[in-house]
N, C-alpha and C positions, 0 to 999 in steps of 0.2 A: 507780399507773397500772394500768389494764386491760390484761392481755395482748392484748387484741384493739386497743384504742389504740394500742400499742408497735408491733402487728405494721403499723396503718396509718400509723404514723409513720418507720418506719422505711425509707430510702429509701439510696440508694449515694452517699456522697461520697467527692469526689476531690481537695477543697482543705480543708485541716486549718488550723487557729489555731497556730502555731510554740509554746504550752504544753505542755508536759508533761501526763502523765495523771497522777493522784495514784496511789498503792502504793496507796490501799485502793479504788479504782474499779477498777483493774487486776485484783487478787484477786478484787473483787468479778463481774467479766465471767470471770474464769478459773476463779472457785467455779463459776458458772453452765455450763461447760462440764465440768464434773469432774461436775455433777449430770445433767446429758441422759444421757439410755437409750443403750442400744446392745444390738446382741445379744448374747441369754445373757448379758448383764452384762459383758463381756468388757470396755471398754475400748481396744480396741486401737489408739491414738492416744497420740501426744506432741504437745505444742506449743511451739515455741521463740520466746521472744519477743526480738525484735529494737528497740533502746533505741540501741545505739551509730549515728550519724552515717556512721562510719566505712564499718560493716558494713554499712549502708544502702544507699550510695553502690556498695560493693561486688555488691551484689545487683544495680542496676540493669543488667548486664549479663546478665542471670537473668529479666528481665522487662521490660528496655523501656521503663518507664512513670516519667517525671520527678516524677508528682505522688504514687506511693508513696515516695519515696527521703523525702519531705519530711514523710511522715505522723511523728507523735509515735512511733508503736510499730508493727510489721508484726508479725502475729502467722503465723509457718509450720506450719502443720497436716500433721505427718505420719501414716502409717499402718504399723503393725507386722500385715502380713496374716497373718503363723505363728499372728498370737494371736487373728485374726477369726475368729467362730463362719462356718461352712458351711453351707447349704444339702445336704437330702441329694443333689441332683443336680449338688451340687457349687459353688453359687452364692456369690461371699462378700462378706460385708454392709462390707467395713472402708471402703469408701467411704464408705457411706450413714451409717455410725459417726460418722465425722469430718466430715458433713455437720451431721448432728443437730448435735453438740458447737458448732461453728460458729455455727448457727443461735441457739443459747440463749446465744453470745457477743453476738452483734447485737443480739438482743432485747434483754438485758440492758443492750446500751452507750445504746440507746434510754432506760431507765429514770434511768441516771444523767447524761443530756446530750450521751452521745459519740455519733461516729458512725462507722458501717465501710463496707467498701467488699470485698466479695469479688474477689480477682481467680485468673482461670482459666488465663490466657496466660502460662507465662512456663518455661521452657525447665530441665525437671526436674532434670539432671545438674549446670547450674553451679549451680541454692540449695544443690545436695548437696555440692559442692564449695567454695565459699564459707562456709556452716554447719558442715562437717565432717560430716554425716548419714550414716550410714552406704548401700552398696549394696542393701541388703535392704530398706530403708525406704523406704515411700514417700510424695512430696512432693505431698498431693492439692489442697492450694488455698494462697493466701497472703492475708492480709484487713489491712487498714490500719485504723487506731486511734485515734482520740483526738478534740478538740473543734473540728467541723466551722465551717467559714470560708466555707463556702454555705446556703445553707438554700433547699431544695427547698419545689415544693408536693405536693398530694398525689399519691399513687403514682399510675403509670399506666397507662392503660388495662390492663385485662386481661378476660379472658373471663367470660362470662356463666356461673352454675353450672352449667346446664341445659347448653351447651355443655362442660361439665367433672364432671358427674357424672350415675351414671345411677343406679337402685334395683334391688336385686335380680341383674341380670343383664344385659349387655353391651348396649347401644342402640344403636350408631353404626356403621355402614358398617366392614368388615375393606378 
């Protein structure tokens, strides 16, 4: 598959097929995030992957959402900022790190049939408590996993490039 196929194929679901993901799919979406860039090579990102029912169910008090509790695998992306490269004015990338790493999850679940679902909403201190994570760490997104029980069409609408890039130098109205 074309990375540019995967990237149009790839869409947010929220109802999962109650199978499992196989060990080598998982490694395989987990290699794919251990290989994304980050800066200066740094890495500064863990991921905890969530398998037990139990623990699931548990989190739902963490985020809300019925139809994560029920995904195959929830994967929790955290960030160790001590170990994120800086900006010299000080700006630090461990966001954007463990955004990347993410993104090359999705794509990848794309390649082998799965499908994720980033979610942004869900109340940082109880996954920290739930997980055991530590205080320092932090809990930048959580993405559900495994072989989708809807099937979308294609993505949607979004903006024209011309309204999203310019050449050379700033185009657009401050």
């Amino acid at each position: 598959m074309r990375v540019l196929d995967a990237i149009k194929a790839r869409r947010s679901v929220r109802r999962f097929e109650p199978r499992g993901v196989e060990e080598w799919k998982l490694r395989e979406v987990l290699e794919a995030a251990r290989l994304a860039p980050s800066a200066d090579n740094r890495q500064p990102w863990r991921m905890v992957v969530v398998e037990d029912p139990v623990v699931k169910q548990e989190l739902l008090r963490a985020h809300g959402k019925p139809w994560l509790a029920e995904a195959p695998l929830v994967l929790v992306a955290c960030a160790l900022p001590w170990e994120a490269w800086r900006r010299r004015d000080g700006e630090e990338y461990w966001k954007v790190d463990v955004a990347i790493a993410l993104e090359h999850v999705a794509l990848a679940a794309v390649e082998l049939g799965l499908a994720t679902c980033w979610v942004a909403s869900f109340d940082e201190e109880a996954v920290k408590e739930v997980l055991g994570i530590p205080s320092a760490v932090r809990v930048v997104a959580l993405m559900a996993l495994g072989y989708p029980a809807e099937h979308k069409g294609p993505v949607a609408d979004r903006k024209a490039l011309n309204e999203l890039v310019c050449l050379n130098r700033w185009r657009w109205p401050s």
